[in-house]
N, C-alpha and C positions, 0 to 999 in steps of 0.2 A: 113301367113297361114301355112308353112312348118316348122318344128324346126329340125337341124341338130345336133346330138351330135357326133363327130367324137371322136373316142377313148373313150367309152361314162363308160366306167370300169362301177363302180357297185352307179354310179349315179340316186339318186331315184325322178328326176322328176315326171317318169311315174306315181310315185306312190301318190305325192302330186299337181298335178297340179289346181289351183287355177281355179275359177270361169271363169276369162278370156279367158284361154289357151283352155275352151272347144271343139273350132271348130280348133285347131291346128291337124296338121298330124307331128308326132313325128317319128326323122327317128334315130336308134341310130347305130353309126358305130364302130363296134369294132374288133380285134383281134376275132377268132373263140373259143377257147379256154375260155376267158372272158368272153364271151358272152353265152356260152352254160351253163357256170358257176353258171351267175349270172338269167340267164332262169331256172334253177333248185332249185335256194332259194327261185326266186319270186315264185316258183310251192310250195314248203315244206311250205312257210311262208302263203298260201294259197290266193292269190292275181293272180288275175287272169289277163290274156295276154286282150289288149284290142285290137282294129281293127282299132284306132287312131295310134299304137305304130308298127313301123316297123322294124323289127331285120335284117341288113344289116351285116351279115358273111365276112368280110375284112382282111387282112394284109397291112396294109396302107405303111409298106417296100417292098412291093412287086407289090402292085396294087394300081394306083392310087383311090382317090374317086370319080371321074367322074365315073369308070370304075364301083366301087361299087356299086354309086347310080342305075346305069344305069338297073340293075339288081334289081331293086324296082320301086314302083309307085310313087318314087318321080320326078315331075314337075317343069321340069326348067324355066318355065315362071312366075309362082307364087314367091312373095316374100318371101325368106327366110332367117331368121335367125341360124348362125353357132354359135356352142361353143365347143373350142377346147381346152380344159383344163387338164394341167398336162400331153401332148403328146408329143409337138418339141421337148424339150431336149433330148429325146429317140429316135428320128428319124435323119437320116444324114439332114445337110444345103439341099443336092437336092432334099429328098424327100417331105423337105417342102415347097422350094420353089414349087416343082411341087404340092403339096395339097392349096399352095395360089392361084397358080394361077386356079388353078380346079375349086377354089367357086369362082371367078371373068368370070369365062367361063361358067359356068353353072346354075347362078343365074342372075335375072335383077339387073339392076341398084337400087341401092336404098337400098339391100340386104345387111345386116352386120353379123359381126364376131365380137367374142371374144375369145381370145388365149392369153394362159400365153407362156412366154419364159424366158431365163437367161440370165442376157449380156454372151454377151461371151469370154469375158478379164476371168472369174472366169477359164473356162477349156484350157485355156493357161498353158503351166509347168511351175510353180515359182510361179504361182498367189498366192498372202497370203491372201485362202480364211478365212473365220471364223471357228471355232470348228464344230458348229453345220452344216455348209457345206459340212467340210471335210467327216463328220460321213455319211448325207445323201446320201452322192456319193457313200462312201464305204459301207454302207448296200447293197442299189440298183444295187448295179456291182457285189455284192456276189451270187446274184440268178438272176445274167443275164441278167440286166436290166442297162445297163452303162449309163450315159453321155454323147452323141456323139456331140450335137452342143446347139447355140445360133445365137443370136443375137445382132448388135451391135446396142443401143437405139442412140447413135447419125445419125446412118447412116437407121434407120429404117423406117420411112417415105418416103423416095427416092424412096430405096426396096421395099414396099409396092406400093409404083404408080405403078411403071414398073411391077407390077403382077396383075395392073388392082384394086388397094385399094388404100383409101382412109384414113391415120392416121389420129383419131376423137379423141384421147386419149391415153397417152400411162403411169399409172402409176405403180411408186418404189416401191419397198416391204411397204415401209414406209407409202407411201401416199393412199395406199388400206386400210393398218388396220386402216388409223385416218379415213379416210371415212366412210368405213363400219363397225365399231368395235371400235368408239373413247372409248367409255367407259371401253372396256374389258369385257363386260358383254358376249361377247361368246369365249373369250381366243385366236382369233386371232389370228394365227404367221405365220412373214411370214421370207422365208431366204432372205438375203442382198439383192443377186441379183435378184431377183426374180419379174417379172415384169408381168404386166399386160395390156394387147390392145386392144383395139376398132378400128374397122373398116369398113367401108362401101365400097360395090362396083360403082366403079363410071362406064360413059360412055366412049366410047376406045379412043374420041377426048379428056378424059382429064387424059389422063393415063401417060402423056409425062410430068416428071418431070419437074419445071420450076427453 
């Protein structure tokens, strides 16, 4: 019933959302900056604000998203679905740990997520990442926006219990494009490390890694 976009930059759900999604309440959380941003295209582009669509003003370095939502009409007993895409790498390990466990404390059981992250062997010194790696770090760091952490895919399901999830899927740069893009027909690319996760919140008797 709820759709969370944390970090939701200039993602145009709102603006295509399909037959089904009708009775969703769409909550998008972003940087204030980005979001004021991308509120003044959708105004030029002439596409009007809906009463579905909730604009949640955040610095997710600063504040958690419990604290954000809290500050909107979104309902922590309803189920909801999270998508947290193209954020962690630009946030330190604790602030995402602390935004994991936010949507495991704040949503019922049953509630999932999807979030990209990078192993994090790449942002180690010496790593020999790829070309096309190197370049993306070095654009992104030029206008302030670095690297700061990852994720280690072998040790990420553990991590995920003990913040209250539940690993349903966790894939490679590789196994996203043969999924969704085997043909090439939409140009697909993805960098090496570059990972993708599904997860559900579980209940707190089975949060206890086994």
């Amino acid at each position: 019933t709820q759709y969370v976009l944390i970090g939701a930059g200039f993602d145009s759900f709102l603006c295509r959302r399909p037959a089904w999604a009708g009775g969703l309440q769409i909550y998008e959380v972003d940087h204030p900056a980005t979001q004021q941003l991308k509120r003044q295209q959708l105004k030029q582009c002439g596409i009007p604000e809906s009463d579905a669509v909730h604009f949640v003003a955040a610095d997710l370095s600063g504040e958690t998203l419990q604290s954000a939502l809290s500050r909107s009409s979104f309902q922590p007993t309803q189920p909801t679905f999270f998508s947290w895409l193209g954020v962690t790498v630009y946030l330190t390990r604790e602030a995402n740990l602390a935004t994991l466990r936010a949507i495991a404390s704040m949503a019922p059981a049953g509630s999932e997520l999807v979030f990209t992250y990078v192993d994090e062997a790449v942002l180690r010194p010496g790593h020999a990442n790829t070309e096309a790696f190197n370049k993306l770090r070095s654009d992104v760091s030029s206008v302030g926006e670095s690297f700061l952490s990852g994720f280690d895919p072998a040790t990420l399901k553990p991590l995920l219990l003990e913040t209250g999830l539940l690993l349903l899927e966790d894939l490679g740069g590789n196994q996203a494009v043969a999924r969704y893009d085997a043909a090439g027909v939409h140009g697909l690319r993805w960098a090496g490390a570059g990972h993708l996760a599904h997860a559900r919140v579980v209940n707190p008797e089975q949060r206890s890694p086994a």
